[in-house]
GUTIVO-175528 format. One line per field, with one value per residue (C-alpha): residue number from 1; residue in three letters; x, y, z. Coordinates in steps of 0.1 Angstrom, whole numbers. Layout:
N
num: NUM,...;
residuo: ALA,...;
xx: X,...;
yy: Y,...;
zz: Z,...;
//
This chain:
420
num: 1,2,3,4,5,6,7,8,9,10,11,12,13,14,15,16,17,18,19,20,21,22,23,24,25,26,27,28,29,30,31,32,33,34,35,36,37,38,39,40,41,42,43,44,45,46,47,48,49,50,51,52,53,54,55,56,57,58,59,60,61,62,63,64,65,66,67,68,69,70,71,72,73,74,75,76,77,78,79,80,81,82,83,84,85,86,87,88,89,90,91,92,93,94,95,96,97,98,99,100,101,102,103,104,105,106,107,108,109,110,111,112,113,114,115,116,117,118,119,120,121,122,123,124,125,126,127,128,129,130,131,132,133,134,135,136,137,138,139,140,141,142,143,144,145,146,147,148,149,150,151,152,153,154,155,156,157,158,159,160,161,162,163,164,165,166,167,168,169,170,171,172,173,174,175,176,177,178,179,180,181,182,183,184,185,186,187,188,189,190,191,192,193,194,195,196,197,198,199,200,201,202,203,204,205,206,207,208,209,210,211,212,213,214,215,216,217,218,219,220,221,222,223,224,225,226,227,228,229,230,231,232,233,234,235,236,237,238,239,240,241,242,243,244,245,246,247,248,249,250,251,252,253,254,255,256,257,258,259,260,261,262,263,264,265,266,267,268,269,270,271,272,273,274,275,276,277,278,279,280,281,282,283,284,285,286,287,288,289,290,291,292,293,294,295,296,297,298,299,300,301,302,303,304,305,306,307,308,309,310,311,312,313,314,315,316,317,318,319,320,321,322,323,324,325,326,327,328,329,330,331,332,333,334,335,336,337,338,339,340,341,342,343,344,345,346,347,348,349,350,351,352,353,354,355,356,357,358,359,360,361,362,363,364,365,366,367,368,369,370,371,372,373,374,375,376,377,378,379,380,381,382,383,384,385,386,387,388,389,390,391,392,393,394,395,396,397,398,399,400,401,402,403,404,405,406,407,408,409,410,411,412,413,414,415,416,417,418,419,420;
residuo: UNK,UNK,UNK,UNK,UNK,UNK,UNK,UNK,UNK,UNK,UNK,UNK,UNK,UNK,UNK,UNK,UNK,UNK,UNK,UNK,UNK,UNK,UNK,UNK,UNK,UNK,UNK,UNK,UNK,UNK,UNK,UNK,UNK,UNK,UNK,UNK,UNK,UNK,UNK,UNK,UNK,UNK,UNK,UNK,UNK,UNK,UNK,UNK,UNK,UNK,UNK,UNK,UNK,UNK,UNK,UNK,UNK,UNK,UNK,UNK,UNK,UNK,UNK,UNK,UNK,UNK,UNK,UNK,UNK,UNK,UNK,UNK,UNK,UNK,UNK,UNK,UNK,UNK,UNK,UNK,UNK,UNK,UNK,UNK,UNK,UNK,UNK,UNK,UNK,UNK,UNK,UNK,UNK,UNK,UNK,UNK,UNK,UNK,UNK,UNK,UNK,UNK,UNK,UNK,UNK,UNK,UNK,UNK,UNK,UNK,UNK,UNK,UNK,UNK,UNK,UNK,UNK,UNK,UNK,UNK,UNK,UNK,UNK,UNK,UNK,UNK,UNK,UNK,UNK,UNK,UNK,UNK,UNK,UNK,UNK,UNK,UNK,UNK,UNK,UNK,UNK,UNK,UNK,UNK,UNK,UNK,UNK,UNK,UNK,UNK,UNK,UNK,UNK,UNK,UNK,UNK,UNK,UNK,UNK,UNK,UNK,UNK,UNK,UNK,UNK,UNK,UNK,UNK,UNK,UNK,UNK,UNK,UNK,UNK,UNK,UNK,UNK,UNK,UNK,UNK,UNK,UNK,UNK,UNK,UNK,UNK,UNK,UNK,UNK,UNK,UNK,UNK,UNK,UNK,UNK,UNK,UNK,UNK,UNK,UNK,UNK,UNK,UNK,UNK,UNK,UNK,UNK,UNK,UNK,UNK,UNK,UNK,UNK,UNK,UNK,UNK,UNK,UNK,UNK,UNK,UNK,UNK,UNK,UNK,UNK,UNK,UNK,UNK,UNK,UNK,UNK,UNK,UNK,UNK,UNK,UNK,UNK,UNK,UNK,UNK,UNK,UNK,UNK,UNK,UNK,UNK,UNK,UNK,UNK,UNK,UNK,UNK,UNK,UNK,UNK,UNK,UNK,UNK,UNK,UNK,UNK,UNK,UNK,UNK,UNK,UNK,UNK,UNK,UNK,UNK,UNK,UNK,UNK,UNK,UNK,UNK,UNK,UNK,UNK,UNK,UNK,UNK,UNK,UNK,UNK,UNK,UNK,UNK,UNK,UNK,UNK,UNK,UNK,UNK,UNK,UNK,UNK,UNK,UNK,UNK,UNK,UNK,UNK,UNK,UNK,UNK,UNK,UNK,UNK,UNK,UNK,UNK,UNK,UNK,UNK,UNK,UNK,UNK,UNK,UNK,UNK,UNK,UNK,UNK,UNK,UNK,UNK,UNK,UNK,UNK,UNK,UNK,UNK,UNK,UNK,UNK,UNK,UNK,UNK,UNK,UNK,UNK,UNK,UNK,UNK,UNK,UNK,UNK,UNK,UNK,UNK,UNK,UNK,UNK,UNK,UNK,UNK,UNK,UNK,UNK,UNK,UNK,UNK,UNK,UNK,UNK,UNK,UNK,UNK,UNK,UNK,UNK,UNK,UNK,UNK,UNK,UNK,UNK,UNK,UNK,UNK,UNK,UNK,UNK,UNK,UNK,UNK,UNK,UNK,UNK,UNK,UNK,UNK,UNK,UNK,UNK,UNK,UNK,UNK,UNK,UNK,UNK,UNK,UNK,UNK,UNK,UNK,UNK,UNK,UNK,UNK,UNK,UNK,UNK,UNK,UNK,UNK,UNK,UNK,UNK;
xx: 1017,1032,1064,1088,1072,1076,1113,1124,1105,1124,1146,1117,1094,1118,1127,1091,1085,1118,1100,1061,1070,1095,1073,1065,1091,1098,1118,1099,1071,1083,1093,1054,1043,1067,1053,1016,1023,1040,1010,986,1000,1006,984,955,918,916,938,929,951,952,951,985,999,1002,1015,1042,1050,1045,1024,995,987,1021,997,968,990,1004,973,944,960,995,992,1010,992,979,979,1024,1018,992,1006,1035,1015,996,1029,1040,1008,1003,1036,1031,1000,997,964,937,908,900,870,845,825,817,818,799,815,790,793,776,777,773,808,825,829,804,784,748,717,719,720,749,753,777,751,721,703,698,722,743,775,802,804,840,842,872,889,912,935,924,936,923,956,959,939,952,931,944,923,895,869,846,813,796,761,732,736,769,762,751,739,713,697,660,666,694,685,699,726,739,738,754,785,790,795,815,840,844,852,877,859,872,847,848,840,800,773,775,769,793,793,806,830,842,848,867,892,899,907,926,945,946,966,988,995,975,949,924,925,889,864,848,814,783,744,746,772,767,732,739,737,759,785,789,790,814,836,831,842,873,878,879,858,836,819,792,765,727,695,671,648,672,661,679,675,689,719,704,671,664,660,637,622,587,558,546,508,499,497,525,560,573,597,633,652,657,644,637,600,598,598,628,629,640,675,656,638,664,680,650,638,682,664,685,699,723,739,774,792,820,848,863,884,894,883,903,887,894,869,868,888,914,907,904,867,859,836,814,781,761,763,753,765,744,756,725,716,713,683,682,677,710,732,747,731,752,739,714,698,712,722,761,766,776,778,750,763,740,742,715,724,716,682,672,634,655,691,699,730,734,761,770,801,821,848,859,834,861,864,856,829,850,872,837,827,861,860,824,833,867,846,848,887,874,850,879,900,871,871,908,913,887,892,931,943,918,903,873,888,898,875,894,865,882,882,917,922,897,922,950,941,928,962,980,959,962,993,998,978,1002,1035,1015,1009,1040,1054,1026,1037,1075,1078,1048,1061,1063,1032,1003,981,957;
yy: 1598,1608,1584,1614,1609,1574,1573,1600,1576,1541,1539,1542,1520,1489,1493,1492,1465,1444,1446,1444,1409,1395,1369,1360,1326,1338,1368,1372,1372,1400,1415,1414,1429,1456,1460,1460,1485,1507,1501,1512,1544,1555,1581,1564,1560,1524,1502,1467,1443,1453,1489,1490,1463,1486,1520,1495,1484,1444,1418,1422,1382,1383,1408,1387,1355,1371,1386,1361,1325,1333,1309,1339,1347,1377,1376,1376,1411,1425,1419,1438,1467,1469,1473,1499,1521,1519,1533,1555,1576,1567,1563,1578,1553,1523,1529,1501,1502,1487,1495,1485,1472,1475,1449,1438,1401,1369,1352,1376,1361,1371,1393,1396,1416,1435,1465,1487,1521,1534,1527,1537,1513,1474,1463,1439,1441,1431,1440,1447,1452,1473,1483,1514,1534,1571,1608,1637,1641,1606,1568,1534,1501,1476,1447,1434,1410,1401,1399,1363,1368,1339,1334,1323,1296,1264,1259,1287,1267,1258,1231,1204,1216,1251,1240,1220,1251,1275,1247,1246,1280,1287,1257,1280,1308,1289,1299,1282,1261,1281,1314,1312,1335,1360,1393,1423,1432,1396,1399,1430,1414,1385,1412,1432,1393,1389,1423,1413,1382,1399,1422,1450,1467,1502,1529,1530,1521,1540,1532,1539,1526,1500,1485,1511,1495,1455,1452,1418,1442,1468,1438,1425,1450,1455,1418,1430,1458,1483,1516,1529,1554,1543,1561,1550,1560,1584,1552,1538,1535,1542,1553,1584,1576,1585,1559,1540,1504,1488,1457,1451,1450,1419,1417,1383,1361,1339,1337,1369,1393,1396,1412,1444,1463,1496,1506,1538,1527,1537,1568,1570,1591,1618,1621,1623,1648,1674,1664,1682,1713,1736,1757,1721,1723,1733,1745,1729,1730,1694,1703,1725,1714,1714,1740,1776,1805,1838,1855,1830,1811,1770,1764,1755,1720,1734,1723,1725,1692,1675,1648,1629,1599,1573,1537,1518,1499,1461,1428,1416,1442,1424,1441,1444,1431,1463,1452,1486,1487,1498,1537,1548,1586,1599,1622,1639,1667,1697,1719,1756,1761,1725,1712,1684,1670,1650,1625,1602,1586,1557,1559,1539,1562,1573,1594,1621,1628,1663,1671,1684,1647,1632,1652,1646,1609,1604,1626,1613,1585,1614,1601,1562,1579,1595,1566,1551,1575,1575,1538,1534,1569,1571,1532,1511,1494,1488,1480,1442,1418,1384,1357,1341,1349,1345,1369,1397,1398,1397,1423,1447,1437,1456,1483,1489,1487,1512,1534,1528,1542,1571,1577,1577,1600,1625,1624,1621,1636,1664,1673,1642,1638,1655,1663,1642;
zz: 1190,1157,1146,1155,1193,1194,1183,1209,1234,1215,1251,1276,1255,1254,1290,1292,1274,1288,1325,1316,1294,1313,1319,1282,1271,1240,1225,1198,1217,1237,1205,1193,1228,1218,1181,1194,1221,1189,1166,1194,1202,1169,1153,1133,1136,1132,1159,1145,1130,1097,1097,1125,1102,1072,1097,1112,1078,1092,1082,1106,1107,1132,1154,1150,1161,1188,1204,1196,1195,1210,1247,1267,1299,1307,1349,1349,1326,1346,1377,1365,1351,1387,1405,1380,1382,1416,1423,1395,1405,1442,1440,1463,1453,1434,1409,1398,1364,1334,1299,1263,1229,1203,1179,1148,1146,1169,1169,1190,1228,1250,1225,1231,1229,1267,1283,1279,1301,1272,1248,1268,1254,1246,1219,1208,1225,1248,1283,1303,1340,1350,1384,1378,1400,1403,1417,1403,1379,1366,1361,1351,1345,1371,1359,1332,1329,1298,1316,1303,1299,1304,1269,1268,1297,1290,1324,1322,1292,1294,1272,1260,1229,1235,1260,1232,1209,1233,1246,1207,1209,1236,1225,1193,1214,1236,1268,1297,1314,1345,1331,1338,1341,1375,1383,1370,1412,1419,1391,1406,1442,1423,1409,1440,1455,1432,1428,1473,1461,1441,1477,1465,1485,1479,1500,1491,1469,1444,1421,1405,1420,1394,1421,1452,1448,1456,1496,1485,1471,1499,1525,1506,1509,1539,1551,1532,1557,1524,1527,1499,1487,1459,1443,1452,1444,1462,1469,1495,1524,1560,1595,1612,1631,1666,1656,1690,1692,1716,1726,1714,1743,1748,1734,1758,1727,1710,1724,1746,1719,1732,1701,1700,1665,1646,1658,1638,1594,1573,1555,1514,1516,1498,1525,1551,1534,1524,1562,1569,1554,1525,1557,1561,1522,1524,1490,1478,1455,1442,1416,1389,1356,1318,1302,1306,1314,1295,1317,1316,1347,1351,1357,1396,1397,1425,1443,1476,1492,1525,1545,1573,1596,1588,1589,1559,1561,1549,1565,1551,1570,1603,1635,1665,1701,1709,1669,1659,1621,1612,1611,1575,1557,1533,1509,1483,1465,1460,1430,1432,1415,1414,1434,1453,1451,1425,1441,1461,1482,1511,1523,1552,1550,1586,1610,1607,1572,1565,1540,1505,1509,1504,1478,1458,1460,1451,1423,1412,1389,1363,1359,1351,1319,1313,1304,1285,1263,1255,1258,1233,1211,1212,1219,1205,1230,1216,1182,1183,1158,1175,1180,1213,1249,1255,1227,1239,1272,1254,1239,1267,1288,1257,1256,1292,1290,1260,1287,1317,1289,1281,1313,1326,1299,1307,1343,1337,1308,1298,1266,1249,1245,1249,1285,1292;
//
């Protein structure tokens, strides 16, 4: 936003600001929130301290204070920015995923040398796990996590050597000493209990395999009676949902079988669904996209998809009284031209739901990269240098909440800024 933007919006903004920092003691903290929410949204390629200092014509160490040693909580503003954006965008899923900081140096928290999705690669970064609220028009970030790798825990040292060495470190960081090493997949879980707490519940879930994946995960929800739909990979295996259980024969040695089981092996999903034949795909439409055609028309995001009732296959899975394994949708898709599909999905959705409602939540992750990119691109997200944890969250809680005004302009008010 240009400073002409962000002075037509000066009304908005502090009513904004009055209700997402009411919790926050101080007025001059709430007046910093309102600063740093300013500095963010202005136009400028750089959103760290300094650089928003000099556009808001402020000393930036008053930023810096605020944000990185400031002792303002960040659940009291979330919780408010959850309410808002929920009743904002009405959303049709909750989406799941992660994202990568690059950094250069060691004393950020939680940087290490790992794999990052939005690198590609191994490198030196920071990880966040995310849970935002999604429709095809609009996203919000509901809640963040800085993802603590075995590095940064003393009790994954091999030594007291190293322990020593990485409690030094995590002192200097100011990370709290129960923030320890776990999964991204049990982080995630920990934020939709906590979003639960707050009185907010999913209509469904939405993720990628690196989650969809984790048998721990989709149980998980599961026990939380939330329905998903999460990516997997063609290696899964499964049964067809009419696959007969039976009681083994007794072979006259060792004790006589009573439980019921599988007798036939599971099949991979690829399987299952080149087994469905090509004369099964259905073509569907999910959305429109952004970009226009040469005859002036909106693009149509369109595939051929299929949808089975299957069996996920794993020893984990509860098993009701005939040892029969719960009944779940497989979505894939199988392009036009391509040898064999190239998607997967599970999804516990209802039995009823028709086939293009699959297709657009199992797509609608597209609005999560989405935010990434603007969050980090337009608001800085991935701009803060602080070296403490409380500061990294700080600092996300702004951002997101720097998303959550635009947002609401875009939806409220179109032309003050511009479409997203």
């Amino acid at each position: 936003m240009n400073p002409d933007e962000l002075t037509e919006t000066k009304a908005e903004l502090e009513a904004f600001v009055e209700d997402v920092f009411a919790s926050l003691p101080r007025a001059d903290q709430r007046g910093k929130g309102n600063l740093y929410l300013r500095g963010l949204m202005l136009d400028g390629r750089r959103k760290s301290m300094q650089p928003m200092g000099e556009r808001l014509g402020v000393d930036y160490q008053q930023l810096q204070q605020f944000v990185s040693s400031s002792p303002w909580k960040v659940e009291p503003v979330r919780r408010v920015l959850v309410r808002r954006a929920l009743q904002l965008i009405s959303p049709d899923a909750w989406v799941v995923d992660d994202t990568g900081f690059k950094k250069d140096g060691s004393s950020s928290p939680c940087v290490a040398r790992q794999y990052s999705g939005t690198l590609g690669k191994i490198g030196n970064c920071q990880i966040g796990v995310s849970i935002h609220a999604a429709t095809d028009q609009a996203s919000c970030p509901l809640n963040w996590r800085l993802y603590v790798p075995g590095a940064w825990d003393d009790t994954c040292a091999d030594t007291n050597e190293e322990a020593a060495l990485i409690a030094a470190r995590r002192a200097k960081a100011q990370l709290p000493d129960l923030q320890r090493h776990r999964t991204k997949w049990a982080m995630a879980l920990e934020m939709i209990d906590e979003l639960a707490d707050w009185g907010h519940r999913p209509p469904a879930l939405v993720g990628d395999a690196g989650y969809g994946e984790i048998t721990a995960f989709r149980c998980g929800l599961t026990e939380r009676l939330i329905p998903y739909m999460v990516a997997v990979k063609a290696s899964t295996s499964a049964f067809s949902d009419d696959a007969a259980t039976e009681v083994l024969e007794y072979s006259g040695r060792g004790p006589r079988p009573h439980q019921r089981r599988y007798l036939e092996a599971p099949s991979s999903l690829k399987d299952l669904v080149v087994n469905a034949g090509r004369s099964s795909l259905h073509q569907v439409t999910w959305r429109h996209g952004t970009k226009a055609t040469p005859n002036n028309k909106l693009a149509s995001m369109k595939s051929r998809f299929i949808a089975l009732r299957v069996r996920p296959a794993n020893r984990d899975l509860p098993r009701g009284d005939d040892g029969s394994l719960p009944v779940e949708w497989l979505l894939a898709e199988w392009p036009t031209g391509a040898p064999a599909p190239t998607d997967y999905w599970l999804s516990t959705l209802p039995d009823t739901t028709p086939l293009k409602e699959l297709v657009r939540l199992a797509k609608i992750r597209w609005r999560i990269e989405h935010d990434y990119r603007e969050l980090k691109t337009g608001l800085g997200l991935a701009h803060f240098e602080g070296r403490t944890y409380a500061g990294w969250h700080h600092h996300m809680t702004l951002v997101t909440a720097a998303h959550l005004f635009i947002t609401q302009l875009r939806l409220t008010r179109p032309k003050a800024v511009g479409a997203g």
